[in-house]
N, C-alpha and C positions, 0 to 999 in steps of 0.2 A: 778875504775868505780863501782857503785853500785846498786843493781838491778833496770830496770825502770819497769815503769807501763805504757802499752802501748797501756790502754783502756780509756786513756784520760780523768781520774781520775774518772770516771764516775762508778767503778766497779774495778775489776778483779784484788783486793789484795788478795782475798781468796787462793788463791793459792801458797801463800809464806809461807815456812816451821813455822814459828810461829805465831797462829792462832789470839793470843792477839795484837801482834804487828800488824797483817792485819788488828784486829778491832777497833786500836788506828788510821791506814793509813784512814781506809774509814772516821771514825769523823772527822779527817782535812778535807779529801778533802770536806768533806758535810759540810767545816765551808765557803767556797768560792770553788765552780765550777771553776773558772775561773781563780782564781788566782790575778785578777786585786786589790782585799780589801789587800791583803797576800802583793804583790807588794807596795802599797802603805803604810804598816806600816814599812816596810823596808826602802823607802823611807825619811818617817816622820822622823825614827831612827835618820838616818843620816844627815838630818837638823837640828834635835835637838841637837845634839853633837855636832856642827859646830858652830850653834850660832851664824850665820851670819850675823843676822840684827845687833847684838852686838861689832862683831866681825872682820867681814869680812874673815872669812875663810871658804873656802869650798874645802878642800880638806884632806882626811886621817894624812897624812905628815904636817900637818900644826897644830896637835893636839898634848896634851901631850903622856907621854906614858901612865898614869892613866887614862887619857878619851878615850885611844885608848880599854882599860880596861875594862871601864866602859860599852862599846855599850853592851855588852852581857846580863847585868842587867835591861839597856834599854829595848831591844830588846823584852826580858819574861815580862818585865812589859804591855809594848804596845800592842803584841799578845795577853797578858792577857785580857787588858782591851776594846780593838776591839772586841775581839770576847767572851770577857765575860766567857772566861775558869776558871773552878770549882780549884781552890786550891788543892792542894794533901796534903793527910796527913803527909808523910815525906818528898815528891819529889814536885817538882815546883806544877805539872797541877797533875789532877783526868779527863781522857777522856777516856768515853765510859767504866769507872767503871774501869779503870788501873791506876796507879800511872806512872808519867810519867815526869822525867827529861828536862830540857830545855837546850842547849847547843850551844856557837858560836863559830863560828869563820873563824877570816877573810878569812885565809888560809887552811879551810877542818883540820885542825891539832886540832880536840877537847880534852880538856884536863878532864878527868875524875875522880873526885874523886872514893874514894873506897862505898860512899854510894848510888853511881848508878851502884854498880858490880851486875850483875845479874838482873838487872831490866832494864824499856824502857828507852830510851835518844830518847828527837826531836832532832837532830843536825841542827844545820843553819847555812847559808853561802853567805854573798852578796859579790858585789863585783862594787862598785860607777863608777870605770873606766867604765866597762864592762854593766854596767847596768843590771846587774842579781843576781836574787839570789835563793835560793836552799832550801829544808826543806823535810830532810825525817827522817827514824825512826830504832833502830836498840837495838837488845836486849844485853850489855854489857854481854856476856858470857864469862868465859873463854875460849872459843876458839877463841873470836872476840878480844877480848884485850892481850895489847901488857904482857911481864911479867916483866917488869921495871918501876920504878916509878921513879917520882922525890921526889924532899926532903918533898915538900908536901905530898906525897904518891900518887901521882896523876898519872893517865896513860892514853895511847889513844889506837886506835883500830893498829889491826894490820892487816898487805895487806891482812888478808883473811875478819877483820872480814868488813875493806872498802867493798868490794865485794861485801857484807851483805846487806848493807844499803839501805831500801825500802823506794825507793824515791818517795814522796808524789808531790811533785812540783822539776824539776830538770833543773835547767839555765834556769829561765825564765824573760823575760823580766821586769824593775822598771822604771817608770819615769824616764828622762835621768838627770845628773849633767853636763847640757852647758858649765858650766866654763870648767868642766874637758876636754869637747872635744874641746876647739879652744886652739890654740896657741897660749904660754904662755906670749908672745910679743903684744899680743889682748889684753889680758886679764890686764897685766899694764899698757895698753894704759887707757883702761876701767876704771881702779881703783886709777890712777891717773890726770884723766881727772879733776879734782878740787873739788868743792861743789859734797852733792848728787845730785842734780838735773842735773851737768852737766854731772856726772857720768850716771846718769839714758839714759840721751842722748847719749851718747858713747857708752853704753851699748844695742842700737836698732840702733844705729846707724851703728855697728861694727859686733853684730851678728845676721844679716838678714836670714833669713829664717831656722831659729832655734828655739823650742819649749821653750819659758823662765819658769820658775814655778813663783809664786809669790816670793817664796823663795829666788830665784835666785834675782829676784828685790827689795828683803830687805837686800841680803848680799851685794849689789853693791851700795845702796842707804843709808846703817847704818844710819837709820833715821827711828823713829816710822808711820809717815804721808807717806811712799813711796808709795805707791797705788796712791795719789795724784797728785803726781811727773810724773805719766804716763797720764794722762786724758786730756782731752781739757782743756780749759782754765787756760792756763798757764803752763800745764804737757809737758810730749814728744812728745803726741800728737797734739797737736798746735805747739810747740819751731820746730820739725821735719818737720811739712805740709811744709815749703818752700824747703826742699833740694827733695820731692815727697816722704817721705816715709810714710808708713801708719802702725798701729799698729792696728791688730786682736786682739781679745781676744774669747779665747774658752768657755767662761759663755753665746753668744750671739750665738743665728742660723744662722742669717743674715752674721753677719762676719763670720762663719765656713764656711758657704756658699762661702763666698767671696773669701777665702783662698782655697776651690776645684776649682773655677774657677778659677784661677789664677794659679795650678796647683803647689802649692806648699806645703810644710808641715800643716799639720790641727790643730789649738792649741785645745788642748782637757781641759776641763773644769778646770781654778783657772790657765790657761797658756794666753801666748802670742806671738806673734809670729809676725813680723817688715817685712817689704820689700819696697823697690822702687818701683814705677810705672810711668808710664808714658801712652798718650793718645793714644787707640786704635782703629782701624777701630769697623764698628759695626760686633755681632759676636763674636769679638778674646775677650778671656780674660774675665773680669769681668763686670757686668754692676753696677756700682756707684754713684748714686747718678744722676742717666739718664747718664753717658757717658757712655762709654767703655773705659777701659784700663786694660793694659798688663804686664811684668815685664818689669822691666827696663834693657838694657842689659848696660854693662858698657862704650859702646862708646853714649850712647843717651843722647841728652839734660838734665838736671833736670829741670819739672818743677812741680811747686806747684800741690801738692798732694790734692786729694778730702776728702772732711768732712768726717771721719768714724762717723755712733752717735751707740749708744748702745743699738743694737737692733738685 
């Protein structure tokens, strides 16, 4: 465990024994409050590596060991370029007038060369299962670091200087990876359902009231045009109306709307999000298009689903 910060990034690094490394902690937090930009470059990381519209993989294990490798140069490049960090003269980043290394990995296990001894390291740390990821900041001392290298000459921290580590954002929440959370038996229903388009349909068909990213519907559709493959007119969206299922998307108010009433997950912007309905009293549930309806439970009728338009 390594120290938090429990003013909610807003403040209150000054008071950690090294005064550079607090004035390196407050520039991140003051690069995103919120952490939602931070989130999402972690995010990107890991769809870019996957390569799933190409690909269809979307899982760590399903990667080489070189690309498993690679995320960390990823990783500095994209923080780089989101938030526009100044190049350091010898070390990755220059923030807040420090030289300042950049470090992953999957497992908190940073591997250190010897030209970050004595100077800052960002450490980073996702985790796709879990949907989190982590980013704090620590001064590679000799007392932080371990006194073994490997044949690289390369070292990591040791249990004291872990302790150490001023956490600037710590297990916070990333866009979820869908695929990772349904079972694994869904998921080669989904992926062998045939054509993309019919995969597209298996895929809302299958994971109903689940946040999709577009991502998600480009590694399940390996087709340049799958955004299409979802839409009225010939998409999921039409092929689906007859079994009552409807498909939100989180780009429109109207549908986020639709999905609080209906009380179920809210697709948040570039997602989607599928469900059954069926006709409900006035009052219950959503109103669509002048009726009302509800969620479907699994003993009720199917019947034809209302027009979603995109609005």
């Amino acid at each position: 465990m390594g120290r938090e910060n429990e003013t909610g990034h807003s403040g209150g690094f000054g008071d950690y024994k090294d005064p550079c490394v607090a004035e390196v902690a407050e520039a991140v937090a003051a690069m995103d409050r919120t952490g939602e930009e931070f989130a999402q470059v972690f995010r990107k990381t890991f769809d870019q590596l996957y390569d799933g519209n190409n690909t269809g993989r979307y899982r760590l294990e399903q990667l080489y060991k070189t690309e498993k490798t690679h995320f960390g140069s990823l990783i500095e490049i994209n923080l780089q370029r989101h938030f526009r960090i100044d190049s350091g003269q010898t070390l990755d980043f220059s923030i807040a007038g420090h030289e300042v290394d950049c470090k992953y990995s999957h497992n908190g296990q940073w591997m250190l060369p010897m030209e970050s001894f004595d100077e800052i390291v960002m450490v980073t740390q996702a985790d796709d299962l879990r949907a989190r990821w982590s980013i704090g900041l620590i001064r590679v001392s000799e007392q932080h670091r371990r006194t073994s290298a490997n044949r690289d000459r390369k070292t990591g921290l040791n249990s004291f200087g872990r302790t150490q580590i001023l956490w600037v954002f710590r297990d916070r929440p990333m866009p979820p990876n869908a695929l990772l959370h349904m079972a694994e038996t869904d998921v080669e229903t989904i992926m062998a359902a045939g054509n993309g388009q019919q995969r597209i349909n298996s895929l809302f068909r299958i994971a109903q009231k689940r946040r999709l990213t577009r991502t998600i519907v480009a590694t399940v559709a390996q087709q340049n045009d799958y955004m299409k493959r979802v839409r009225n007119n010939g998409g999921a969206r039409s092929l689906l109306q007859p079994e009552g299922i409807i498909i939100l998307a989180g780009d429109y108010r109207v549908q986020k709307n639709i999905a609080r009433q209906l009380d179920i997950v809210v697709p948040e912007k570039g997602e989607l999000v599928s469900v059954r309905v069926v006709p409900a009293g006035r009052g219950e549930g959503a109103l669509i298009e002048g009726s009302w309806w509800r969620v479907a439970e699994e003993a009720d009728p199917v019947v034809a689903a209302p027009l979603i338009r995109n609005q």
